[in-house]
PABA-601229 format. One record per atom (N, C-alpha, C): residue in one letter; x, y, z. Coordinates in steps of 0.05 Angstrom, whole numbers, padded with zeros to 5 digits, always signed. Example, Ala and Ser with C-alpha at 12.3 -4.5 7.8 and 13.67 -1.06 7.14 Angstrom:
a+00264-00114+00156/a+00246-00090+00156/a+00264-00066+00156/s+00257-00045+00142/s+00273-00021+00143/s+00258+00001+00157/
***
This chain:
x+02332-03316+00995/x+02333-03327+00967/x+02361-03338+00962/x+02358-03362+00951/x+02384-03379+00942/x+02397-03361+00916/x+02423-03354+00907/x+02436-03361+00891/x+02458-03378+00889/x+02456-03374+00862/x+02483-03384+00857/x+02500-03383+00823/x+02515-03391+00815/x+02531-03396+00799/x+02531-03420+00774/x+02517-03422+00755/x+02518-03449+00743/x+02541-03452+00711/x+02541-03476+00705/x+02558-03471+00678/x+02556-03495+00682/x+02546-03505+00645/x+02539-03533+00639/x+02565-03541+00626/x+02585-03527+00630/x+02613-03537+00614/x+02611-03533+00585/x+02590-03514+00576/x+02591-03508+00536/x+02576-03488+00533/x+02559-03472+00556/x+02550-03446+00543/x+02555-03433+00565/x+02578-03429+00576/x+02590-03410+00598/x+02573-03413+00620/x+02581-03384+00637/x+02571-03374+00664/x+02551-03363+00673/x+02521-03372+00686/x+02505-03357+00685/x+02502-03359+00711/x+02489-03327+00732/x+02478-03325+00750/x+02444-03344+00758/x+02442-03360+00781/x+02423-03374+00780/x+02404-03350+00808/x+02381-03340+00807/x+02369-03334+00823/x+02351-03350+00859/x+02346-03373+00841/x+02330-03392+00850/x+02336-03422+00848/x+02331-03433+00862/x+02332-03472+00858/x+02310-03472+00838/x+02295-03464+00834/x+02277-03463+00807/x+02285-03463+00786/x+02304-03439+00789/x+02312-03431+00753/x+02342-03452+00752/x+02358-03461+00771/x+02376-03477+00772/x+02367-03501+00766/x+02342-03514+00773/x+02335-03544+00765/x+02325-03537+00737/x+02319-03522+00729/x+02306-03517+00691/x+02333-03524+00682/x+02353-03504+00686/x+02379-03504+00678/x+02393-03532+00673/x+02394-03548+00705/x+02403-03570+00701/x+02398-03596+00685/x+02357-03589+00679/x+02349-03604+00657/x+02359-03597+00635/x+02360-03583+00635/x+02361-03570+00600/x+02396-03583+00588/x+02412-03590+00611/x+02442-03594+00607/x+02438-03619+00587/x+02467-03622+00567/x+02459-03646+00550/x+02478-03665+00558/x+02499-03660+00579/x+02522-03669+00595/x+02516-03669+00620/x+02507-03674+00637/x+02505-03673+00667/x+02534-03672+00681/x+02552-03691+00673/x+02570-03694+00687/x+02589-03667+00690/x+02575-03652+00661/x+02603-03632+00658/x+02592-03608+00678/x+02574-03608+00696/x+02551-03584+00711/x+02570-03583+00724/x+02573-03554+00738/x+02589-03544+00757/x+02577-03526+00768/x+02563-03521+00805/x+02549-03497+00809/x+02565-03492+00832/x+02572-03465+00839/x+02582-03445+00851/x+02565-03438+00875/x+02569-03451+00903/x+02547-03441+00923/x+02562-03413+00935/x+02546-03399+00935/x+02552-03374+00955/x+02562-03372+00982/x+02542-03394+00995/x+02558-03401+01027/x+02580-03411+01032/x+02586-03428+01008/x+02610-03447+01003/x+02636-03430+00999/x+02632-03424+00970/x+02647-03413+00965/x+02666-03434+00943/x+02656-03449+00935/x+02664-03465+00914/x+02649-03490+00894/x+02667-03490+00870/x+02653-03507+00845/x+02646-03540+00859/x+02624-03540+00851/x+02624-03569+00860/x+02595-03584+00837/x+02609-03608+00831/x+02580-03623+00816/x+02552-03624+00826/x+02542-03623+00801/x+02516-03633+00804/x+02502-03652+00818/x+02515-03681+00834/x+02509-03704+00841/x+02514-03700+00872/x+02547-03684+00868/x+02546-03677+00901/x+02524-03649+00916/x+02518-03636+00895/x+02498-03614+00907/x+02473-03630+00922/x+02467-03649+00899/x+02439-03655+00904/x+02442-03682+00926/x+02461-03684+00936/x+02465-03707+00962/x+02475-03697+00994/x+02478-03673+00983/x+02490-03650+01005/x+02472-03652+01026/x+02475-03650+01043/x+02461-03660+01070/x+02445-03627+01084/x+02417-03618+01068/x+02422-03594+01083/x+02391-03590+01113/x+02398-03612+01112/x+02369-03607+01137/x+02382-03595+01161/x+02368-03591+01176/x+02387-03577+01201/x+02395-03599+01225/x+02404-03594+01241/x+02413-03620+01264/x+02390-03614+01285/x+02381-03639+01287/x+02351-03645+01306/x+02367-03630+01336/x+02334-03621+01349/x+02346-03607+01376/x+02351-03629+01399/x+02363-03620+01413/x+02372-03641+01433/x+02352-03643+01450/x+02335-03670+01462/x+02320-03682+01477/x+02326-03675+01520/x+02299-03664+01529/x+02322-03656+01559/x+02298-03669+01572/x+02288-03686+01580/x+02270-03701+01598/x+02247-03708+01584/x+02251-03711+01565/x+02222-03724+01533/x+02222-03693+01524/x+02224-03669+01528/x+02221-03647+01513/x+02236-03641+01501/x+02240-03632+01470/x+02255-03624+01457/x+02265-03593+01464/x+02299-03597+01473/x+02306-03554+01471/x+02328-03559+01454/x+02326-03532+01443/x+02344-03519+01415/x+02378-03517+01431/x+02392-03522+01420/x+02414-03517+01431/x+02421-03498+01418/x+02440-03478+01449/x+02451-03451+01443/x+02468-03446+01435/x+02470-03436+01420/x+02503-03420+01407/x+02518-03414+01426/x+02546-03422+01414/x+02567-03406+01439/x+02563-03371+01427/x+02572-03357+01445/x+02578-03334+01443/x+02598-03326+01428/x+02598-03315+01406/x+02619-03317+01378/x+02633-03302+01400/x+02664-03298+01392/x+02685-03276+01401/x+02703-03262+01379/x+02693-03240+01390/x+02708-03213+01372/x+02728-03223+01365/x+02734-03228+01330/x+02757-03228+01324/x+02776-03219+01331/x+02803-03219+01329/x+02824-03200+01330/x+02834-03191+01303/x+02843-03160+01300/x+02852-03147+01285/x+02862-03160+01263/x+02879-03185+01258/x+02891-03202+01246/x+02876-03223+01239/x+02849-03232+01245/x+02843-03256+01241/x+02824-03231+01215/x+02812-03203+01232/x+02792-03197+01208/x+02811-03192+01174/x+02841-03183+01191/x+02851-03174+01163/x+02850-03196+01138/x+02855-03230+01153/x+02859-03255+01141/x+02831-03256+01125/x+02811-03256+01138/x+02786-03253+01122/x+02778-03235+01101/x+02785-03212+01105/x+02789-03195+01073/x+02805-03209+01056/x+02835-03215+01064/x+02842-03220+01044/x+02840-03251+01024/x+02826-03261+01047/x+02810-03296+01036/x+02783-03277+01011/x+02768-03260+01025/x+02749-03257+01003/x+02760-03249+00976/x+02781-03237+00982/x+02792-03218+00960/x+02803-03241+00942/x+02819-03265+00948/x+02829-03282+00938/x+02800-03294+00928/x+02771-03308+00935/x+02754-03317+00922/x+02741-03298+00906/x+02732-03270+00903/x+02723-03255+00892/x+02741-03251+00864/x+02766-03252+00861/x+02781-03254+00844/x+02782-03275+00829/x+02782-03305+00839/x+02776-03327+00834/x+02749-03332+00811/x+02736-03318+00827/x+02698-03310+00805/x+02700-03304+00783/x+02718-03279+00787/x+02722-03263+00762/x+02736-03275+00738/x+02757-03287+00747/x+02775-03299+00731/x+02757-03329+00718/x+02743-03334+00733/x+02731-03369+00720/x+02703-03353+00699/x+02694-03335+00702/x+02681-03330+00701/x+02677-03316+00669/x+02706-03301+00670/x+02713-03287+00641/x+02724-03305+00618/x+02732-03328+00637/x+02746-03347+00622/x+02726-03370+00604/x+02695-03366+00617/x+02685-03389+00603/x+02663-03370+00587/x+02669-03348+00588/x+02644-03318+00581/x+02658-03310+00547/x+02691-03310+00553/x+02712-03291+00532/x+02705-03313+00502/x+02698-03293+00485/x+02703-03297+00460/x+02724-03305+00451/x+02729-03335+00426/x+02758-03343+00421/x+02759-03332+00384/x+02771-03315+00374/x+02770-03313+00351/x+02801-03333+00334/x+02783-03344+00310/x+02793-03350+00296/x+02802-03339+00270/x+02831-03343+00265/x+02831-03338+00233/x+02829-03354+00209/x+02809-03332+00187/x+02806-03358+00164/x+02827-03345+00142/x+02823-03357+00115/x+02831-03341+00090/x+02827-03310+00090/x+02841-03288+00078/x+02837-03268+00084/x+02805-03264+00054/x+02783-03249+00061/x+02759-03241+00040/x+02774-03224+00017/x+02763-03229-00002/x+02764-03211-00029/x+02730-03214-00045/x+02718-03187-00051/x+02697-03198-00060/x+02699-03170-00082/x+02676-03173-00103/x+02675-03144-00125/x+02639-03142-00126/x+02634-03118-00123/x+02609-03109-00110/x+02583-03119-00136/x+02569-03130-00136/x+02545-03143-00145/x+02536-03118-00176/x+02521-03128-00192/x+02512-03109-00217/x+02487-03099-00208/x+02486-03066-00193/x+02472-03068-00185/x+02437-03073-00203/x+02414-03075-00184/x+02386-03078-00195/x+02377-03058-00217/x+02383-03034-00215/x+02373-03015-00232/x+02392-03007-00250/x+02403-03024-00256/x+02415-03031-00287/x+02417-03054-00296/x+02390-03059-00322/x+02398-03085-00326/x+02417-03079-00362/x+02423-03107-00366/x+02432-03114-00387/x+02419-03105-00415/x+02430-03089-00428/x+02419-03089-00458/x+02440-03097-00483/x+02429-03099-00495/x+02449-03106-00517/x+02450-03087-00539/x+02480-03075-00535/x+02486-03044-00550/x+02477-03046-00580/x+02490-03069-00586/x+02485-03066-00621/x+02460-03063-00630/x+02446-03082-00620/x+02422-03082-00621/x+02402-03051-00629/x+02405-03041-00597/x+02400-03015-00592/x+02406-02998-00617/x+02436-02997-00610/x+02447-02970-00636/x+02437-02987-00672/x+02426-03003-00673/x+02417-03008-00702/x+02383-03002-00701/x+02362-03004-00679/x+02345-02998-00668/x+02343-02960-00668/x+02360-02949-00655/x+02364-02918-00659/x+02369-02903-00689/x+02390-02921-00699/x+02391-02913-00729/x+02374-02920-00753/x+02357-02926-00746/x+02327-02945-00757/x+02308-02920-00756/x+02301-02921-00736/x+02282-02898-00728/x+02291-02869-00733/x+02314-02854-00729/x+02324-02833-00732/x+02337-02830-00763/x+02332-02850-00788/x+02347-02838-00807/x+02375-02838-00809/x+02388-02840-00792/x+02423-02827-00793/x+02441-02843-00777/x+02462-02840-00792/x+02483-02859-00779/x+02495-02848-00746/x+02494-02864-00725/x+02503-02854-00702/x+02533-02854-00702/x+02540-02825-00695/x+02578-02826-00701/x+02589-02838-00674/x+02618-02843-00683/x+02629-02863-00664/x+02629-02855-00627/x+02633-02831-00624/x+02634-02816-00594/x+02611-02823-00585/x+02590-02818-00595/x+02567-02816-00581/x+02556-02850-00577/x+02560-02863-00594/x+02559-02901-00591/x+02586-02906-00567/x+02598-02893-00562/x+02618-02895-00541/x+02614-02897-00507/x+02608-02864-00511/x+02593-02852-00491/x+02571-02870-00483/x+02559-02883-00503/x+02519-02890-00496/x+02535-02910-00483/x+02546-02931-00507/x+02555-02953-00497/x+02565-02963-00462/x+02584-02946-00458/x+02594-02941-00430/x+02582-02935-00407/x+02560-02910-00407/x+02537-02912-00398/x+02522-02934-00397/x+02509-02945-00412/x+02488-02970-00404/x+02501-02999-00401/x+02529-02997-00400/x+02546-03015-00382/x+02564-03010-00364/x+02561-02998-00356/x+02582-02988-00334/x+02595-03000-00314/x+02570-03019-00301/x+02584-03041-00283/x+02608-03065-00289/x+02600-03063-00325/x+02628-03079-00335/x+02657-03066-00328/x+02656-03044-00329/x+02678-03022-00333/x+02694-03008-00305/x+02668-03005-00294/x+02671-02985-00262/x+02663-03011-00242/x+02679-03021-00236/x+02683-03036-00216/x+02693-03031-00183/x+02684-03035-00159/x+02681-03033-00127/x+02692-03054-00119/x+02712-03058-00107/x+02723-03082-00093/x+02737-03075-00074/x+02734-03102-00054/x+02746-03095-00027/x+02759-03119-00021/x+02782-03119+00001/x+02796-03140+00008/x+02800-03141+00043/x+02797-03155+00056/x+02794-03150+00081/x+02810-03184+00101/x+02819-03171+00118/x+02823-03202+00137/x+02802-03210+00153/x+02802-03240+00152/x+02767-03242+00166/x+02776-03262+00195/x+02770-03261+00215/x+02754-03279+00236/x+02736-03290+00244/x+02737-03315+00251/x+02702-03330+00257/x+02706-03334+00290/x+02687-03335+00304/x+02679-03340+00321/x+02646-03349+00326/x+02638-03360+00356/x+02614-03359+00364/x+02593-03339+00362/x+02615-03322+00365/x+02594-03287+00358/x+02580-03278+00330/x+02603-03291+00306/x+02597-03287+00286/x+02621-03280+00272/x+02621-03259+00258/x+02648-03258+00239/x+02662-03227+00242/x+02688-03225+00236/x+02702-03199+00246/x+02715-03194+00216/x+02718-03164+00204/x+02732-03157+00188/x+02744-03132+00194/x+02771-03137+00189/x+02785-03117+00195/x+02816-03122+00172/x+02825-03096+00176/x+02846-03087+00143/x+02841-03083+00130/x+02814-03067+00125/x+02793-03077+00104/x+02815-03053+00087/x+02808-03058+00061/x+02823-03038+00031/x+02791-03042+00010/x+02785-03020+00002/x+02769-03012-00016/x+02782-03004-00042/x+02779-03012-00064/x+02799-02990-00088/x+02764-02991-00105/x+02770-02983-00125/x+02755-02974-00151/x+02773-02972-00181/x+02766-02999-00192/x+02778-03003-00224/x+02761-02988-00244/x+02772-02975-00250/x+02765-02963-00280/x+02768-02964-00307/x+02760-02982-00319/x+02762-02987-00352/x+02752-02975-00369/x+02748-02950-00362/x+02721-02929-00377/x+02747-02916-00398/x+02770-02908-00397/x+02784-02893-00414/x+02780-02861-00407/x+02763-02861-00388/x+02753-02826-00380/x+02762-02830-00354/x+02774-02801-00339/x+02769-02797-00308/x+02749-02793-00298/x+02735-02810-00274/x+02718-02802-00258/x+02720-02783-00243/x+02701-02762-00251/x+02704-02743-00225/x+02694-02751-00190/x+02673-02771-00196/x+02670-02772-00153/x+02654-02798-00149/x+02659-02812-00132/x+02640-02832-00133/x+02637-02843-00094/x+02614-02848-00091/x+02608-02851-00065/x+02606-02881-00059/x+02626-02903-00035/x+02622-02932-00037/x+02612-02928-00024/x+02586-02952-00013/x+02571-02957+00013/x+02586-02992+00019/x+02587-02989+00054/x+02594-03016+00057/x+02573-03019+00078/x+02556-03047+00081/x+02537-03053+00089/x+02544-03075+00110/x+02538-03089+00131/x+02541-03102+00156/x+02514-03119+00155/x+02512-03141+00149/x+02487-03160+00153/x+02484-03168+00180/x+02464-03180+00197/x+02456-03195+00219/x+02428-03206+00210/x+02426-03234+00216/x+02397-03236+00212/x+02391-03239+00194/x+02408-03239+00165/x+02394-03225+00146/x+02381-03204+00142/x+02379-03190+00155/x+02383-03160+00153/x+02400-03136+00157/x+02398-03120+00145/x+02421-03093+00145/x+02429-03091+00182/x+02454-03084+00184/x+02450-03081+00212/x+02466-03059+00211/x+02487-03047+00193/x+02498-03026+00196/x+02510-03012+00165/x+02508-02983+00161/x+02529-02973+00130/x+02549-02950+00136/x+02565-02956+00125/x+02589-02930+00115/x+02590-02925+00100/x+02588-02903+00094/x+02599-02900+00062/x+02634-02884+00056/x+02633-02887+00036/x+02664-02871+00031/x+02670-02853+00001/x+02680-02835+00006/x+02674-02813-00021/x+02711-02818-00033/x+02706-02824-00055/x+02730-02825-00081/x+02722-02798-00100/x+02748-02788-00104/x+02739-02765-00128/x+02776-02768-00145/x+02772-02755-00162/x+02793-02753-00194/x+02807-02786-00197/x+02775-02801-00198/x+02787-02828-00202/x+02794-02830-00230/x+02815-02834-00234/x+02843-02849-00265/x+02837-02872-00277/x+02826-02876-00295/x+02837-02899-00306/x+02860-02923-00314/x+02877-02897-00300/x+02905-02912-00304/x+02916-02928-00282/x+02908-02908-00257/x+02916-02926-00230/x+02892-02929-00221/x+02890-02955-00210/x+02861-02961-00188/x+02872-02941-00154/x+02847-02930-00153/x+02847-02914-00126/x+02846-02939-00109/x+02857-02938-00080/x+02855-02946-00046/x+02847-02933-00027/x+02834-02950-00015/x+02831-02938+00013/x+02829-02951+00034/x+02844-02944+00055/x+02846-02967+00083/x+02826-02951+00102/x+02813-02977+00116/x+02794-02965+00127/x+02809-02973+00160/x+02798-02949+00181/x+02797-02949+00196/x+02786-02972+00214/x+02767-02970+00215/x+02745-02990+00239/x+02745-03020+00231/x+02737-03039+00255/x+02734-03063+00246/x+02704-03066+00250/x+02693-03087+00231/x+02669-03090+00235/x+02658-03120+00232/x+02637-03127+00252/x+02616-03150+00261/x+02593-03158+00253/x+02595-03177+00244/x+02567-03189+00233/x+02574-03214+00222/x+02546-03220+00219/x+02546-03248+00187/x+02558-03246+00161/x+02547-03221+00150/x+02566-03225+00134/x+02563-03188+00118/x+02587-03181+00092/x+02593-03159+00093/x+02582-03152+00061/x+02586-03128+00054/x+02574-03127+00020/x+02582-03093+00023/x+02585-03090-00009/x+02590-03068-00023/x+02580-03064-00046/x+02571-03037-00045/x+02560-03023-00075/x+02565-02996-00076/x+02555-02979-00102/x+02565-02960-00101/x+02525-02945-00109/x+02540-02928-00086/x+02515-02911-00084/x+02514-02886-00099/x+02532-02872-00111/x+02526-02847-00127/x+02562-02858-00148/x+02557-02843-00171/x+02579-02834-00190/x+02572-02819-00205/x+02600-02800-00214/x+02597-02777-00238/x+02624-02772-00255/x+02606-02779-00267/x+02632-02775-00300/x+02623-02748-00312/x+02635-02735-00319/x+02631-02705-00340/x+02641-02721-00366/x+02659-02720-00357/x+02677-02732-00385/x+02657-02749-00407/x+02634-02764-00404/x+02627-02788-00417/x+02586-02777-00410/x+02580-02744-00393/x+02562-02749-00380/x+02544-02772-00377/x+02560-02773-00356/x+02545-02801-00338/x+02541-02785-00302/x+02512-02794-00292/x+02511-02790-00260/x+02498-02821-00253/x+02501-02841-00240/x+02492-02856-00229/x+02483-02848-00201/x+02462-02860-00190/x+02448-02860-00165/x+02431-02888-00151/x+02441-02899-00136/x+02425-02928-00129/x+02396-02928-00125/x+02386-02900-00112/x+02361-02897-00116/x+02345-02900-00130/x+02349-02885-00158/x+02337-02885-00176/x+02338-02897-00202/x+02309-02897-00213/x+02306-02923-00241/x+02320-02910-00264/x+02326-02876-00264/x+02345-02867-00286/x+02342-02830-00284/x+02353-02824-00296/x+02349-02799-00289/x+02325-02780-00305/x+02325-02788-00335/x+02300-02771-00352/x+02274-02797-00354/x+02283-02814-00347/x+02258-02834-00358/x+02269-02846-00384/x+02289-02847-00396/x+02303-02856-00423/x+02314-02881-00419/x+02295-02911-00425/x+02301-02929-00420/x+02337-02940-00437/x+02337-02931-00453/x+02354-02931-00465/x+02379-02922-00462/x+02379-02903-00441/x+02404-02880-00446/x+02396-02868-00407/x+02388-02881-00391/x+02389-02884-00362/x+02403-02863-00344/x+02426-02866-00356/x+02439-02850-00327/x+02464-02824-00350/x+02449-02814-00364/x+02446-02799-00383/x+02449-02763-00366/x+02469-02744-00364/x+02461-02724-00347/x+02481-02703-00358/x+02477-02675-00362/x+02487-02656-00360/x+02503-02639-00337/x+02498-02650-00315/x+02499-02631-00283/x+02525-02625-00279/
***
């Protein structure tokens, strides 16, 4: 069985099994001229135009009175010690040669762009209400004026994503592969006026449009006064990247958020509402 070595000059180096799978290959090229195949016997790159003019029939046998006889090989002779060492070190010099052309049209080139800054989406299971509304709606139905703490508290609760904010900043790379982030920094803004006691980020990895990988990362005695950081370790691959926050807990204001769920008592009004 034939191999060999092909590369259309724009999607690297591929092993060819067969003159079969090498003539698909060579159709499929959108450059002919840029074809380069690698014979094994040879031992070197050579075009497409000279492969296919290469002379490979065998030499007719020699004629000895109208009958055709095969002519005989000389009798090879045992190298000497020095001619075999010359031949290792010729393979060693082409085998190295392989490797090197080979990584070179295979290796990923990364580029740098602008460094990413993004602030994590509102999540789905909180939508928008309109407080006043509400608290004149509550005081309607209940008789009594709602005092100011508790329109505070509600308030802050059923907006929270205005207030408690997820953001990340990261250096990015593009390549053929797709995209690289790395330096990444996570903090958490707080405009609540209360300390958070704990909050869990998730960072998500797309491919495909779909999830392809998560981390999460745990923050606790988050301040209002200073935004918390965090440098992250690992770099990570894909299309593209996203953040949200999968759990929080305020005592201070009782508030528990959870991405899972549509609220904690069923209180469309008053959602993420909790004692714990």
């Amino acid at each position: 069985m034939n191999k060999y070595l092909f590369t259309d000059g724009i999607n690297g180096v591929k092993e060819v099994q067969s003159q079969e799978e090498l003539q698909t290959l060579v159709t499929a090229a959108s450059k002919p001229e840029l074809i380069r195949i690698w014979l094994f016997n040879t031992n070197e790159w050579i075009s497409y135009s000279r492969f296919t003019n290469a002379d490979k029939q065998p030499a007719p046998a020699k004629k000895i009175n109208g009958a055709a006889k095969a002519i005989e090989a000389p009798i090879a002779k045992k190298p000497s010690n020095g001619l075999r060492g010359l031949k290792r070190f010729m393979a060693f010099i082409v085998a190295g040669t392989v490797i090197f052309l080979v990584y070179n049209f295979t290796k990923i080139s990364w580029e740098k762009t602008a460094p990413l800054n993004i602030t994590a989406d509102r999540p789905s299971n909180v939508p928008y209400i309109n407080m006043d509304s509400l608290f004149q709606s509550m005081e309607m139905s209940r008789g009594v004026i709602i005092d100011k703490v508790t329109k505070t508290n509600l308030r802050i609760r059923n907006t929270w994503p205005d207030r408690i904010t997820l953001q990340l900043a990261a250096d990015h790379d593009i390549s053929s592969a797709g995209n690289k982030y790395y330096n990444i920094q996570l903090s958490i803004d707080n405009s609540t006026g209360y300390n958070i006691d704990k909050a869990v980020a998730k960072l998500t990895i797309w491919k495909d449009n779909a999830v392809s990988s998560t981390d999460t990362f745990h923050f606790s005695n988050i301040s209002y006064a200073v935004a918390p950081k965090r440098m992250l370790e690992n770099d990570y691959r894909g299309d593209s990247i996203s953040i949200s926050f999968q759990t929080i807990k305020a005592k201070a204001f009782n508030f528990c958020y959870s991405d899972d769920k549509k609220s904690n008592y069923g209180n469309a009004a008053d959602r993420w509402f909790c004692r714990d």
